[in-house]
C-alpha positions, 0 to 999 in steps of 0.5 A: 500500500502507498504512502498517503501522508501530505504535508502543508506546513507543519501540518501532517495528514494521514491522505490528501483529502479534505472536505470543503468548507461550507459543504460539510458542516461541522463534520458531525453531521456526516458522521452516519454516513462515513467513518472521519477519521479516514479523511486528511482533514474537515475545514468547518462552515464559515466563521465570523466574530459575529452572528449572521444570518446570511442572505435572503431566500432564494439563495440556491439553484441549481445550474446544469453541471453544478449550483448557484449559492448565496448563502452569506457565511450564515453562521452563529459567530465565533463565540458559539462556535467555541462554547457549543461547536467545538467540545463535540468535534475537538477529539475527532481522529483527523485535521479539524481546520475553521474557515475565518472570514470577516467585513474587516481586518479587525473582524478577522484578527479578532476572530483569529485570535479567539481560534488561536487558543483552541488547542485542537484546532491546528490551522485555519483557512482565511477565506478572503475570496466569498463572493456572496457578502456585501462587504469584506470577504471576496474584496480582501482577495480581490486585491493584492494590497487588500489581500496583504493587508489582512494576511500580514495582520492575521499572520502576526497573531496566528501562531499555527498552519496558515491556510489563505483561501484564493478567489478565482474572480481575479485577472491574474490569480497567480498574482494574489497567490504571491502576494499571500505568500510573501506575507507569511501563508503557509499555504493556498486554497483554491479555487473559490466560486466563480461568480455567476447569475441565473434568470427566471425567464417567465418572471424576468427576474433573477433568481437568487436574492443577491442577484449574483452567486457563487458557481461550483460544481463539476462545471467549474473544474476546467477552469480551476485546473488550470488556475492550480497549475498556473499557481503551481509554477508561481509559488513555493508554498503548497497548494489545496485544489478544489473545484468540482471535484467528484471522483478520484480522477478529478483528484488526481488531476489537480494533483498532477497539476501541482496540488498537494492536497484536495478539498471536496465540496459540492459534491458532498450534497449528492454523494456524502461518502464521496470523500472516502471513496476519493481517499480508497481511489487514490490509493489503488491508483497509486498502486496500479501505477507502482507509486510509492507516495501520494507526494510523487503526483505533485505537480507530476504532469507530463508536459 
């Protein structure tokens, strides 16, 4: 059997997948379905200092090969978070990572800082690229300066693996990339939704409340294969790919393109095992193409 073992900073994981934030809720809810402890890595649902109540309704549809969502980080704020979320799920056999976000550079310290101290919490992702609130998120990733700005002022107070989630939303994702790196992440996510609109031909009205959601889907991973590839050639730091990801041929594409580790979301929604037979598809591929190691497929791409 090969060897699965990723590493992203100084964080180990028993394989290189992870499911996505938003996608999973807390992990406990998936827990009937399949056994935790054989996943890399759980990033829990968007966190943020406050409570929100996200955006109205509607704020889901589904689009051919994928789905619009407009949900808006709902969430019952940090504080809850670590009185009632985190004594339930803190012991898991697995990389249990918070997904941060906030409207301001001091929602995101103050927040970070709160995390910092949960013992069992070893990293968290800095999800600087959510297309679905009026303020803050997206806007922090979709500037190099913005995005500077809140990452060096997360790093100077966020002790553990620095994971900085990328919006694909950008002229040059590769840019933002660099600009995170150079700034203390000790790695990226990518990529986020694209942000995308449908219409209700019969009213001639839009469909969702926001007028505008994030796409994710098997319809976006051309486009986020290729983003983890440029991104690959631009960075020194790892890279967690992610974008339509629902088989194990999907995963092992963006680790040939030069992730280091995936991240499975949408398909959580139609398959909530998907995850662990991604994890027992890599192995046999591995051993059907006498691979030693998960980390010889990295960037492995023949070109």
């Amino acid at each position: 059997m090969a060897d699965l073992n990723s590493q992203i900073g100084k964080l180990n994981f028993k394989n290189p997948v992870i499911t996505a934030s938003g996608t999973f809720g807390y992990g406990i809810e998936y827990a009937d379905f399949i056994d935790l402890s054989g996943l890399g890595g759980i990033v829990v649902k968007g966190t943020t200092l406050h409570p929100r109540e996200g955006n109205d309704y509607p704020r889901m549809v589904e689009t051919p090969s994928g789905m619009l969502n407009a949900v808006g980080l709902q969430n019952k704020g940090v504080d809850y978070f670590i009185s009632d979320i985190y004594p339930n799920i803190k012991d898991m056999d697995t990389n249990v990572m918070v997904n941060v976000s906030g409207s301001t550079v001091e929602d995101y310290l103050a927040c970070t800082e709160k995390i910092n101290d949960l013992e069992k919490i070893p990293a968290i992702e800095l999800n600087i690229s959510c297309p679905n609130v009026k303020q803050g998120g997206m806007a922090f990733g979709t500037s190099s300066k913005s995005a500077a700005e809140v990452v060096k002022a997360v790093r100077k107070v966020y002790h553990k693996t620095l994971i900085v989630k990328l919006s694909p939303n950008v002229t040059d994702i590769t840019e933002i990339a660099r600009t995170v790196e150079a700034e203390g992440a000790d790695a990226v996510s990518l990529i986020n939704t694209l942000l995308g609109m449908a219409i209700d031909a019969e009213k001639r009205k839009p469909v969702l409340s926001t007028l505008t959601g994030g796409l994710s889907g098997p319809c976006v991973k051309p486009v986020a294969l290729r983003m983890v590839y440029q991104t690959y050639k631009a960075i020194k730091i790892p890279i967690i790919g992610m974008g339509g990801i629902s088989n194990q041929e999907d995963a092992i594409e963006f680790l040939l393109a030069g992730a280091t580790a995936v991240q499975i979301g949408t398909y959580n929604f139609i398959d909530p095992t998907v995850s662990v037979k991604i994890v027992d598809g890599i192995n046999e591929y591995l051993d059907r193409h006498g691979f030693q190691s998960v980390k010889e497929l990295v960037g492995g791409l023949i070109s």
